[in-house]
PLY file of the C-alpha trace (Angstrom):
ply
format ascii 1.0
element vertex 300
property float x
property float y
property float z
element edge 299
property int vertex1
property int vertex2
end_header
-15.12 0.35 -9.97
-12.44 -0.63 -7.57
-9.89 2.41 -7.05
-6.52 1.67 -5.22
-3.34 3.12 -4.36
-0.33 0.88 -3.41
2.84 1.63 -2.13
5.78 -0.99 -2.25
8.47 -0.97 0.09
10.68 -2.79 2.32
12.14 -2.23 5.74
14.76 0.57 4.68
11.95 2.55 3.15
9.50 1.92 6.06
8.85 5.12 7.28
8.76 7.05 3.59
6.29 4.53 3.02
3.96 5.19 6.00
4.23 8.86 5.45
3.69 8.46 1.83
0.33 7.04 3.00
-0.57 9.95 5.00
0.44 12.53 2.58
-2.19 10.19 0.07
-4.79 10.68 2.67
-3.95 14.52 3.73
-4.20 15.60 0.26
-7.26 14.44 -1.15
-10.83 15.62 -0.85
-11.94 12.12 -1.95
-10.07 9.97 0.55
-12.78 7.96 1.47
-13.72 6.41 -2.25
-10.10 4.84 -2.60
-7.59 2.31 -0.64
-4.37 2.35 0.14
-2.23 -0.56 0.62
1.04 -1.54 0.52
2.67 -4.33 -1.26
6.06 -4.87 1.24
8.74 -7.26 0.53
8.26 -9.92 3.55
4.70 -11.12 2.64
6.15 -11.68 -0.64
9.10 -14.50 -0.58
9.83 -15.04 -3.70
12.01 -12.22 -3.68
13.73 -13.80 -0.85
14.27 -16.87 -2.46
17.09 -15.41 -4.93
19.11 -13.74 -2.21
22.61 -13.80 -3.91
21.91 -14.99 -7.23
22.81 -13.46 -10.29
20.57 -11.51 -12.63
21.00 -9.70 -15.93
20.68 -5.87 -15.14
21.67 -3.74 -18.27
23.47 -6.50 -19.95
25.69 -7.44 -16.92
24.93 -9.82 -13.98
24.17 -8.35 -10.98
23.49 -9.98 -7.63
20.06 -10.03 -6.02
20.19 -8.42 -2.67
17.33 -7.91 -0.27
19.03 -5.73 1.90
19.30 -3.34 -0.95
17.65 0.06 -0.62
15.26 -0.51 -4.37
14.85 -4.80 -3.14
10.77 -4.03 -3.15
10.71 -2.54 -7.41
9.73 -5.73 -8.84
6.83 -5.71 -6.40
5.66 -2.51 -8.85
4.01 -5.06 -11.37
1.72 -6.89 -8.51
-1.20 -4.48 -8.17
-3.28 -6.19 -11.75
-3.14 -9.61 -9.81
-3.67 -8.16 -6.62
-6.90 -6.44 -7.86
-7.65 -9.95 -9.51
-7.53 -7.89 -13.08
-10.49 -5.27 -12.12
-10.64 -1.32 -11.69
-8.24 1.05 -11.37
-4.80 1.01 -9.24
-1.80 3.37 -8.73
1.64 2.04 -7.96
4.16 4.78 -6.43
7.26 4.10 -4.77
7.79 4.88 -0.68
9.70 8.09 -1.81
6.63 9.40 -3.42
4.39 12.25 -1.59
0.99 13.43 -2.67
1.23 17.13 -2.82
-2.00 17.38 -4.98
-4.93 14.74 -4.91
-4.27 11.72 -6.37
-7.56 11.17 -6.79
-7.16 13.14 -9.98
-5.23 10.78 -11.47
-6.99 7.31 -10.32
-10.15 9.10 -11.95
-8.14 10.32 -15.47
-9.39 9.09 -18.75
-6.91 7.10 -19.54
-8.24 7.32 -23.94
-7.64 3.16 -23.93
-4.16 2.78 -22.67
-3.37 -0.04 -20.39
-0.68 1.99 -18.51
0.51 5.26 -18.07
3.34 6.69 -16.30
5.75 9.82 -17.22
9.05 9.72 -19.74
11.69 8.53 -17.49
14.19 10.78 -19.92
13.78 14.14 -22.06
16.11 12.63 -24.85
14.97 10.92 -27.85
16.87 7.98 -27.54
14.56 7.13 -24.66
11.42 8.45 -25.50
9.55 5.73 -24.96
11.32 4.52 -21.36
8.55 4.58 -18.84
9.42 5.80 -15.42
6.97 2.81 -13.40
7.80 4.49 -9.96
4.64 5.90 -10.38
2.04 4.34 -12.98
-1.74 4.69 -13.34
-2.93 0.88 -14.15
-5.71 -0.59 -15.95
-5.74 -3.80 -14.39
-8.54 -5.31 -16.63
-6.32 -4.66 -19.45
-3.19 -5.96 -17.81
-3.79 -9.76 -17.24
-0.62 -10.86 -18.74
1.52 -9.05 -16.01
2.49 -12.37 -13.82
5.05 -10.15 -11.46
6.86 -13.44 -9.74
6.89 -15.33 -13.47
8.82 -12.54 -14.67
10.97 -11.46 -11.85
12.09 -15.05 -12.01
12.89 -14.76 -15.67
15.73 -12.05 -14.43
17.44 -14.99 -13.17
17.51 -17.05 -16.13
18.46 -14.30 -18.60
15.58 -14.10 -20.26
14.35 -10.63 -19.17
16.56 -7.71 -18.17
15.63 -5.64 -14.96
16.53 -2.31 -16.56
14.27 -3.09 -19.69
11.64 -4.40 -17.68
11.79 -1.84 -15.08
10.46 1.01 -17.57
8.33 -0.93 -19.84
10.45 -2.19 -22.83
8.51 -5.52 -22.97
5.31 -3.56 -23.13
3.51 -3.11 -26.67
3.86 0.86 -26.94
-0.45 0.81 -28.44
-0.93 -0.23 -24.33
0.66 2.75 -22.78
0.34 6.07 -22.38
1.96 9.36 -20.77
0.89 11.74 -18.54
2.41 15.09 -17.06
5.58 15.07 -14.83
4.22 16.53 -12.38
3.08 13.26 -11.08
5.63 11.89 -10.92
8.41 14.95 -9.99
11.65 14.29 -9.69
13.55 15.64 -6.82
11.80 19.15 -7.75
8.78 20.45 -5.94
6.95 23.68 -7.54
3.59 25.07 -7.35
2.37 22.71 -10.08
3.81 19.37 -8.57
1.19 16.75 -7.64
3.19 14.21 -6.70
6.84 14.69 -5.33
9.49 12.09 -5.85
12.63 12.02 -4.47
14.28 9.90 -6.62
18.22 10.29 -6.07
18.78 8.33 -3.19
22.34 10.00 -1.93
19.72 13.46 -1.60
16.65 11.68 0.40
15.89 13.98 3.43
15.54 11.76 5.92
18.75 9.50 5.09
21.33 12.59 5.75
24.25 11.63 6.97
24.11 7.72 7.37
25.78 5.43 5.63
24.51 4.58 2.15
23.04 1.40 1.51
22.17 0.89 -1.87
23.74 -0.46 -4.86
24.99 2.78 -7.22
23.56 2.55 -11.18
25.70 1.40 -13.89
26.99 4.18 -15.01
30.64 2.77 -15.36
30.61 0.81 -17.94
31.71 2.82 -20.42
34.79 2.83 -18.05
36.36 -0.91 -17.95
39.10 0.00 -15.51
36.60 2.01 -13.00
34.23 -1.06 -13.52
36.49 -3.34 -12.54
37.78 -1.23 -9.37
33.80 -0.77 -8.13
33.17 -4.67 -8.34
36.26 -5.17 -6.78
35.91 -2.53 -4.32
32.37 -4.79 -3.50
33.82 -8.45 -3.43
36.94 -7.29 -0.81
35.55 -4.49 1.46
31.64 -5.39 0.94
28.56 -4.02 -1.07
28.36 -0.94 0.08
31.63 -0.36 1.36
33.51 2.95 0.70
30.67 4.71 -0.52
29.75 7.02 1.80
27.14 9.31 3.25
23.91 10.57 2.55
23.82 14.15 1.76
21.82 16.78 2.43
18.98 17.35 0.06
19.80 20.62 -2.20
16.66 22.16 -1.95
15.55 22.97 1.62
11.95 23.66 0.41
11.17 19.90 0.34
13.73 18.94 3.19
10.58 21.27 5.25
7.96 19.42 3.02
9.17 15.94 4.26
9.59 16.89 8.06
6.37 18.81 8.10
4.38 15.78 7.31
6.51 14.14 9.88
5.56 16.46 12.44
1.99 16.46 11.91
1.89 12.29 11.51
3.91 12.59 15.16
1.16 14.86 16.43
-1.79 12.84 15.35
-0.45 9.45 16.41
-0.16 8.39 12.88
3.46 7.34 13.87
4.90 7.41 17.07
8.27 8.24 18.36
8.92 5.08 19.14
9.26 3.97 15.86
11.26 6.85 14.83
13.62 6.06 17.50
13.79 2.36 16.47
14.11 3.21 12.90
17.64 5.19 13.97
18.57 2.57 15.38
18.30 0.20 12.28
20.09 3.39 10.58
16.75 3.98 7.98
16.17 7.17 9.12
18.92 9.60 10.39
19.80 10.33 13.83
18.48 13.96 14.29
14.67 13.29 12.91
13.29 14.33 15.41
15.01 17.29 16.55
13.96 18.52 12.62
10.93 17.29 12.72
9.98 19.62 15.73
11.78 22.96 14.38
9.60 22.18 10.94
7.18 24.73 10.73
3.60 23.47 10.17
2.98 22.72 6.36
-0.51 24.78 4.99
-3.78 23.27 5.12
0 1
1 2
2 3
3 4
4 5
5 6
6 7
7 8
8 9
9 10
10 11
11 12
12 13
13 14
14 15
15 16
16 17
17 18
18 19
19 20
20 21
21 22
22 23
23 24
24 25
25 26
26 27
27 28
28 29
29 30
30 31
31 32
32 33
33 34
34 35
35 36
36 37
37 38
38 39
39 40
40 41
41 42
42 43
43 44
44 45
45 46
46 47
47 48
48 49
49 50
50 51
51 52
52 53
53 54
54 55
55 56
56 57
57 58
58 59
59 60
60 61
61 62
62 63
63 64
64 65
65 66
66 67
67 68
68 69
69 70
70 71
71 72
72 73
73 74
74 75
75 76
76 77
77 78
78 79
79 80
80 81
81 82
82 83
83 84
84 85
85 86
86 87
87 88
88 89
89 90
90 91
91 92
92 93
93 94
94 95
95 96
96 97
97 98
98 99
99 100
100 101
101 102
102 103
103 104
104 105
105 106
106 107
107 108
108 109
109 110
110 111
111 112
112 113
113 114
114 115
115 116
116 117
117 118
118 119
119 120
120 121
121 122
122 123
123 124
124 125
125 126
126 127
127 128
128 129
129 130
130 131
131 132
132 133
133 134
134 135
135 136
136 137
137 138
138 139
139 140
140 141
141 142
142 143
143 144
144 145
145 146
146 147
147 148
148 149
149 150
150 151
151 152
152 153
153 154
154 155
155 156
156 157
157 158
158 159
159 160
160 161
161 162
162 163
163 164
164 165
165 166
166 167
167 168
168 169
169 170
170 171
171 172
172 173
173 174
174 175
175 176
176 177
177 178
178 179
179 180
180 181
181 182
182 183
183 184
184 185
185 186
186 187
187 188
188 189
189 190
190 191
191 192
192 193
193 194
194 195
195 196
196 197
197 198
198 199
199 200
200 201
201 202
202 203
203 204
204 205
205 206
206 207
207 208
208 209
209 210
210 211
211 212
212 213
213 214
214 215
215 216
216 217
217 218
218 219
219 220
220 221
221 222
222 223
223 224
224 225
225 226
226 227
227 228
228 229
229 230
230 231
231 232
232 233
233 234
234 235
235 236
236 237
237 238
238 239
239 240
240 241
241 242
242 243
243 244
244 245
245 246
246 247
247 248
248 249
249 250
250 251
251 252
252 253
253 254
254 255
255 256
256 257
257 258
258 259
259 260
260 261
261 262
262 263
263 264
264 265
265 266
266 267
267 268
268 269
269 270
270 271
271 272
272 273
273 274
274 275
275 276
276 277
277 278
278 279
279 280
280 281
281 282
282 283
283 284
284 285
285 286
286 287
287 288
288 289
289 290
290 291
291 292
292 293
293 294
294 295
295 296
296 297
297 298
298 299
């Protein structure tokens, strides 16, 4: 059976995505009977195509961006075609990094499901909202996922992103859950496999650069502060007035991130070339490498 890993991305997440990879490959006694690929926004126009059009997004329009931090998450629901609907694949996002062997879960008996991924939310209301940033796939069982077909739906308001993004349009019979530890957000314990850091103000290797992403709707119980944010957008810019970065509140996976930095520097699996050009773009803050270098080694 075919076994894959893919990691979506785009040019802001490059480097999370590269390390990502290694931390895949690090972490796994099996490394050799899976692939890893990524799925990155320029080989994959479509997305491109949109640039500035509106969308529905939790019952409001929003406008598609690729310069957005999250422009590669529609790219999550590629790997079934990509596989041409056989074996097994993983999906994770570019902030995602194997702590445990993934292997683990490519290999899981999956008891019939189609998909699996962890509750996005502990409340009941949204018991059933997948988080897809990470989801074990079925692709045999998947063959009505057509990812450009329904990102192109967004745009005629017949799908919403936030409803697609964690399964809504998915019978519930086809999917399944598994532990959060695969999928951990921002928290990284002796029983995380998989470490996510998910709030993008906190991501290590952003701190103290400008943000670039588009914040959640989270205002809209708030008409007058709704207003002021799309104003603040349409007069000043998109991400205008937002910010910086900050520092990631735990230091324990600050260390985690630039350890696997330092050992990808030291074995050529990047070079300091790109980190320097990636600085430049402002994707990856200015003193990377400086941390990187007083990391001290992760354990074997």
């Amino acid at each position: 059976m075919k076994k894959c890993v893919f990691i979506h991305t785009n040019e802001r997440q490059w480097l999370g995505a590269v390390l990502s990879r290694y931390s895949l490959q690090r972490n796994s006694a099996h490394a050799d009977e899976f692939d890893i690929e990524y799925i990155h926004v320029r080989d994959h126009p479509f997305l491109a195509e949109k640039e500035g059009q509106p969308f529905l997004r939790g019952g409001v329009t929003r406008e598609w961006r690729m310069d957005d931090l999250q422009s590669f998450t529609p790219l999550r629901f590629m790997p079934p075609e990509l596989m041409g609907y056989e074996g097994r694949a993983i999906v994770i996002d570019p902030d995602v990094f194997a702590v445990g062997d993934v292997y683990e879960l490519l290999t899981r008996d999956m008891q019939g499901k189609a998909v699996m991924g962890r509750h996005r939310s502990a409340k009941q209301n949204k018991a059933q909202c997948v988080a897809t940033s990470v989801m074990l796939m079925d692709c045999a069982k998947l063959t009505h996922w057509h990812c450009r077909q329904e990102f192109e739906e967004l745009f005629r308001f017949e799908r919403d992103y936030k409803e697609w993004m964690c399964l809504a349009h998915e019978s519930p019979d086809n999917i399944g859950y598994f532990e959060p530890e695969w999928n951990d957000f921002d928290r990284l314990t002796d029983r995380t496999r998989m470490l996510h850091n998910t709030k993008r103000r906190t991501q290590p290797w952003k701190t103290g650069l400008p943000v670039d992403f588009t914040p959640a709707d989270k205002l809209k119980k708030y008409p007058p502060l709704a207003f002021l944010n799309r104003l603040r957008a349409r007069v000043f810019g998109e991400y205008a007035l937002l910010g910086r970065y900050a520092p990631h509140p735990d230091p324990n996976q600050e260390r985690f991130f630039f350890g696997l930095l330092n050992e990808a520097l030291e074995k050529g699996v990047v070079s300091e070339q790109l980190i320097r050009d990636e600085m430049q773009r402002n994707h990856v803050r200015h003193d990377a490498l400086e941390v990187a270098e007083r990391t001290p080694p992760l354990p074997e």
